[in-house]
C-alpha positions in Angstrom: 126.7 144.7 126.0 129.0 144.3 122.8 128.7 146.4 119.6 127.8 145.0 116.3 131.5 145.6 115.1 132.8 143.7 117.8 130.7 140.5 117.8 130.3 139.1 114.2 128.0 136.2 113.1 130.5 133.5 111.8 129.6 130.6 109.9 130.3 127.9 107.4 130.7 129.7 103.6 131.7 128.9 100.3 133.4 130.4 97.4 134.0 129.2 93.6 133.0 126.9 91.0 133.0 122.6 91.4 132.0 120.7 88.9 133.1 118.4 85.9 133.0 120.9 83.7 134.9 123.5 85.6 138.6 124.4 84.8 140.8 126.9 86.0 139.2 127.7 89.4 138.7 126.2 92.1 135.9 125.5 94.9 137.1 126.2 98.8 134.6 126.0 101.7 135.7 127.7 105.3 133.9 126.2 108.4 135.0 128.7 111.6 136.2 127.0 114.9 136.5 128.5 118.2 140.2 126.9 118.4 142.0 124.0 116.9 143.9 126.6 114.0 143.9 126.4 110.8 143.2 123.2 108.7 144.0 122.9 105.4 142.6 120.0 103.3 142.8 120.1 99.5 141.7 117.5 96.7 143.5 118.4 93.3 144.3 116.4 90.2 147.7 118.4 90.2 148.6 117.9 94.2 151.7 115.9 93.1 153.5 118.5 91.9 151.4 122.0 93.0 149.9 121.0 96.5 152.1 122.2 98.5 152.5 125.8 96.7 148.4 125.7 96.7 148.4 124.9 101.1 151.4 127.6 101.1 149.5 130.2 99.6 146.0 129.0 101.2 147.9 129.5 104.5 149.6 132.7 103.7 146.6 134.3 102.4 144.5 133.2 105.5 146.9 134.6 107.9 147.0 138.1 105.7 143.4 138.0 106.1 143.5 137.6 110.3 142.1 133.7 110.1 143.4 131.9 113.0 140.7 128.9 114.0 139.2 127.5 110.9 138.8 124.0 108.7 139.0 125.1 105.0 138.7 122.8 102.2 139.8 123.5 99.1 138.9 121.3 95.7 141.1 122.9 92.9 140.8 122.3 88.9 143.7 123.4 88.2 143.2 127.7 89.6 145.7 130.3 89.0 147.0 131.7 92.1 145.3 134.8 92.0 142.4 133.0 91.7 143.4 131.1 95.1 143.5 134.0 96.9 140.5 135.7 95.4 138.0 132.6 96.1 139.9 132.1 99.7 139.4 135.9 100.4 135.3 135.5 99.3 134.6 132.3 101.6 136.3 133.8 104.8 134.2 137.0 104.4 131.5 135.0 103.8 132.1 133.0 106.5 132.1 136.8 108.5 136.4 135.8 109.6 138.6 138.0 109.1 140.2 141.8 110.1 138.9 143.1 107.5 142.0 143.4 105.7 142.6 142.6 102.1 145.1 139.4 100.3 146.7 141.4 97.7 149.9 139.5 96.0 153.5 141.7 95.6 153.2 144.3 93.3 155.5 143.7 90.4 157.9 146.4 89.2 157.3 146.6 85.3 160.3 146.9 82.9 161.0 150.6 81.4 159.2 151.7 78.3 160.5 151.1 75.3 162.1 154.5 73.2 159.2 155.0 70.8 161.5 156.7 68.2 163.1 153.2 67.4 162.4 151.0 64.7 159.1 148.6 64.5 158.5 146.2 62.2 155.3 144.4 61.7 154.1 141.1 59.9 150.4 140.4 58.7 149.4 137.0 58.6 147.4 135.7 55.9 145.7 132.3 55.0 146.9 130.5 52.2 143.6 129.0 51.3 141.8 132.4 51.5 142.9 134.3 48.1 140.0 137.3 49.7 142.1 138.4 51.9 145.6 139.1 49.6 143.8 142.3 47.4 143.5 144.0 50.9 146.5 142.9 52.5 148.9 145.9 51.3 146.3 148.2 52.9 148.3 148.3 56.1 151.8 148.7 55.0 153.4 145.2 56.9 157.0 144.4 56.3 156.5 141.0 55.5 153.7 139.3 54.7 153.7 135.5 55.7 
């Protein structure tokens, strides 16, 4: 008799937004397969020139993830990649696929902090148009006002 960990329920599951109004995300459905791999269909306005950096990542993030049978299909509207792998990462737990593990990108090493002893300088923008704003405007001490 096999555990509950070891046996999961998989099924069909989606994750994201579709629509005409949608931008900036992206809808991806993952239907589990007993073998066949992984199968990667996307629809995208922008496929010319991002489609195959959006299968690249789909792929990469699926393997991080432990995927190795599935048919995903992914409809984008133009997502950033971390919203790629954030709406992949949903479906295929959804779908109950996966180790378990998380699709985290590279960490990126952040420049050095600035000395905070040198000199700033700041600007405050005002309207032209809006004469109610130039009595206050000296109230924060800018070094140019434009």
């Amino acid at each position: 008799m096999t555990s509950p960990k070891e046996k999961k329920a998989t099924q069909a599951a989606e994750a994201g937004h579709w629509g005409k109004d949608v931008r900036s995300d992206l809808h991806v459905s993952v239907d589990p397969r007993p073998s066949g791999g992984l199968e990667i269909t996307l629809e995208s306005r922008v496929a010319p020139y991002y489609g195959d950096s959006i299968r690249t990542q789909a792929r990469q993030v699926l393997e991080m993830l432990g995927v190795k049978n599935a048919l995903v299909s992914v409809h984008d509207e133009g997502a950033l990649p971390f919203v790629i792998s954030a709406r992949l990462e949903t479906a295929v737990k959804r779908a109950g696929l996966g180790t378990g593990n998380k699709a985290l990108p590279e960490k990126v090493r952040l420049p050095e902090a600035s000395v905070r002893d040198r000199l700033r300088r700041s600007r405050l923008y005002l309207p032209g148009t809006e004469p109610k704003y130039f009595i206050n405007a000296g109230l924060h001490s800018p070094d140019a006002i434009i």
